[in-house]
C-alpha positions as CSV (number, residue, x, y, z in Angstrom):
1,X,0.0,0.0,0.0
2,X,1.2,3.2,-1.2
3,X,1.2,6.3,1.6
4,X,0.0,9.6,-0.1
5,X,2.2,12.2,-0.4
6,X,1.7,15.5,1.6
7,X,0.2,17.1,-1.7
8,X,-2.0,14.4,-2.2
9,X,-3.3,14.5,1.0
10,X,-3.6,18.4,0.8
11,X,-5.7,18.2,-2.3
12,X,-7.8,15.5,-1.2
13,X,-8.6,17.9,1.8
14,X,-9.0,20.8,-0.5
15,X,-11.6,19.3,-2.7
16,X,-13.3,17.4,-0.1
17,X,-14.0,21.1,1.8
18,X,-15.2,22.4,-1.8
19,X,-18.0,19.7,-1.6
20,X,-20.6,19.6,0.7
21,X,-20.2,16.4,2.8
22,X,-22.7,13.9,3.3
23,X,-25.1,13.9,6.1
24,X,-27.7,11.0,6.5
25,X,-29.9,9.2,8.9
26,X,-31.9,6.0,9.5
27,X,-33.4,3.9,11.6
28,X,-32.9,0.1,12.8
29,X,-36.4,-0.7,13.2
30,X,-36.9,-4.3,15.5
31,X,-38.9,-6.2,17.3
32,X,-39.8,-9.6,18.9
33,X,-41.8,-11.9,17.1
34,X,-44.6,-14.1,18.5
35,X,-41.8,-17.0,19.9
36,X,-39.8,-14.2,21.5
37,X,-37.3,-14.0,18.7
38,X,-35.5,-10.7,17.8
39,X,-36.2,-9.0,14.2
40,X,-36.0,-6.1,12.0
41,X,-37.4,-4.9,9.3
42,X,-35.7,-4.2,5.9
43,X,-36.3,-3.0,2.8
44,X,-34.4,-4.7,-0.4
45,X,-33.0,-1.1,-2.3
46,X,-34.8,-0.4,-6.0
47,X,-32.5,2.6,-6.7
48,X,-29.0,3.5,-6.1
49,X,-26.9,3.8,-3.7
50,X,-26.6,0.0,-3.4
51,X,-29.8,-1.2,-5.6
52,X,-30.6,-4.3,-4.7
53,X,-28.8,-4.4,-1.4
54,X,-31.7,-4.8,1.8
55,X,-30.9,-2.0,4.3
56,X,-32.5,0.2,6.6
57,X,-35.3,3.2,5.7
58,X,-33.1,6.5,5.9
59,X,-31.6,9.0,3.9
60,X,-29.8,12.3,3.4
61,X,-30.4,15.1,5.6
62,X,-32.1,18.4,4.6
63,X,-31.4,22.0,6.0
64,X,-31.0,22.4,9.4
65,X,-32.5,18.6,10.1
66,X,-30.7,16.8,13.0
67,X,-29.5,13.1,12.3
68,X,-33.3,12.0,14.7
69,X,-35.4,14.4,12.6
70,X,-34.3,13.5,9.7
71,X,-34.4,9.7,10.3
72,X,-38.1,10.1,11.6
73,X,-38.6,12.1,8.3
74,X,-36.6,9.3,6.1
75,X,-38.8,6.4,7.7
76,X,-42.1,8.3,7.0
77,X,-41.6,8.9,3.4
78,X,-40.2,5.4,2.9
79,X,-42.2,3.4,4.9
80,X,-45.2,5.1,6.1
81,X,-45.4,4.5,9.5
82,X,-47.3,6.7,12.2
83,X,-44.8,8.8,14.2
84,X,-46.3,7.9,17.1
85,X,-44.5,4.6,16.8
86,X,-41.1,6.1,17.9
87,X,-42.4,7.4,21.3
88,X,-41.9,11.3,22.7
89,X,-39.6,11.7,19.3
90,X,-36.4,12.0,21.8
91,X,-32.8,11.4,19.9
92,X,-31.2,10.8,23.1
93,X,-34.0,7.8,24.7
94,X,-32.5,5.5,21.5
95,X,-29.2,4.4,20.7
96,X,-27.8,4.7,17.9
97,X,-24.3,3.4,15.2
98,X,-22.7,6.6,13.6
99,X,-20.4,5.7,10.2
100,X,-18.4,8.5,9.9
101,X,-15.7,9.5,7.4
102,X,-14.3,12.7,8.3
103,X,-15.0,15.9,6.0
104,X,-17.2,13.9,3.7
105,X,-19.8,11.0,5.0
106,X,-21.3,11.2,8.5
107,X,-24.3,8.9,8.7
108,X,-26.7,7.8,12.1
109,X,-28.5,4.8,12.3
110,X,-30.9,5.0,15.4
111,X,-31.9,1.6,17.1
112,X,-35.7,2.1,17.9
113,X,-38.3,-0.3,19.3
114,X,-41.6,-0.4,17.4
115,X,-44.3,-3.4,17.8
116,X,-44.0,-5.9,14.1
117,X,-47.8,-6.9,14.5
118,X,-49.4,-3.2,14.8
119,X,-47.8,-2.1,11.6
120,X,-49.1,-3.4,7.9
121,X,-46.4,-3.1,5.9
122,X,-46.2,-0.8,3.0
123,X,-43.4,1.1,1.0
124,X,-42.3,4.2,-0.8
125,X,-40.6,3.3,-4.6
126,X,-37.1,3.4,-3.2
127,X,-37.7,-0.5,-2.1
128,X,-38.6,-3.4,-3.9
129,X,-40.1,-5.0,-0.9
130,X,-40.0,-5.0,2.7
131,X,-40.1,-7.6,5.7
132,X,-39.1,-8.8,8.9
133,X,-36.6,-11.0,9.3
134,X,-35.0,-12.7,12.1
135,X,-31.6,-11.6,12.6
136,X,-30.2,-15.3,13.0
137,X,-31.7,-15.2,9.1
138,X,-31.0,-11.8,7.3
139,X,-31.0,-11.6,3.8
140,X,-28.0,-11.1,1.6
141,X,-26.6,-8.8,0.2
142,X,-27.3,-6.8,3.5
143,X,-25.9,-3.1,2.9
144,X,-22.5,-2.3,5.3
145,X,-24.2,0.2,7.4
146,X,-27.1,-2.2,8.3
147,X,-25.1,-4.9,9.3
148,X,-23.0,-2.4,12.0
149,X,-26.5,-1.4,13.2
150,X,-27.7,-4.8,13.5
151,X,-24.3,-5.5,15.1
152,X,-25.0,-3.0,18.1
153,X,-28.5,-3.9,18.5
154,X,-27.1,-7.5,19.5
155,X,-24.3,-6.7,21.7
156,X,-26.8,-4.1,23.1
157,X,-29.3,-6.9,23.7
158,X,-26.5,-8.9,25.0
159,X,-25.0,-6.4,27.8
């Protein structure tokens, strides 16, 4: 592996400042199913980034939008679920997996509760389909930033 030269490094920097950097949010949404076993829901990915990949609801932030608001806002327009699902609407009562690559990707995947068998399951266009699964049995190819979350929702679950 090749270590980039000072310039290099400086130019990365430079154009990575020119360019806006990423911002994005989603939510981990799980549950128990009637035997007790833990699963989330996912949505397979109709459009890029990573088509056909199943991931998480979420997306990129818009103006002023913390990473919670625009999660809730993300899950509402891709799944249509009432907001009243995710409690008082408090960042700080769910945890949550932050991907971050400094100066251009910062992404926050909220871990939040919801009950499976009160929600019919519907979806925006950005997803082919969407189900629970179990997450001894999640589908592949699962997107990178899903897997982290569902990660942390076991060792969470685990502590």
């Amino acid at each position: 592996m090749r270590i980039p030269t000072r310039s290099q490094v400086q130019r990365f920097i430079r154009k990575a400042r020119e360019q806006r950097p990423y911002h994005g949010a989603g939510m981990l949404l799980y549950s128990s199913n009637a035997s007790g076993r833990l699963q989330v829901l996912l949505g397979q990915r109709a459009i890029n980034p990573g088509a056909g990949t199943w991931s998480i609801p979420g997306g990129k932030l818009k103006g002023g939008e913390t990473f919670w608001q625009g999660a809730r806002r993300e899950v509402g327009e891709e799944l249509p679920i009432p907001q009243a699902q995710f409690g008082s609407g408090m960042e700080s009562e769910f945890p949550s997996v932050r991907i971050v690559i400094p100066l251009l990707f910062y992404w926050q995947t909220f871990l939040v509760p919801m009950s499976a068998s009160e929600t019919e399951l519907r979806w925006s266009d950005e997803f082919v389909e969407c189900r629970w699964f179990a997450v001894d049995a999640l589908p592949e190819p699962l997107h990178y930033g899903t897997r982290r979350a569902v990660r942390r929702l076991l060792k969470q679950r685990n502590q």
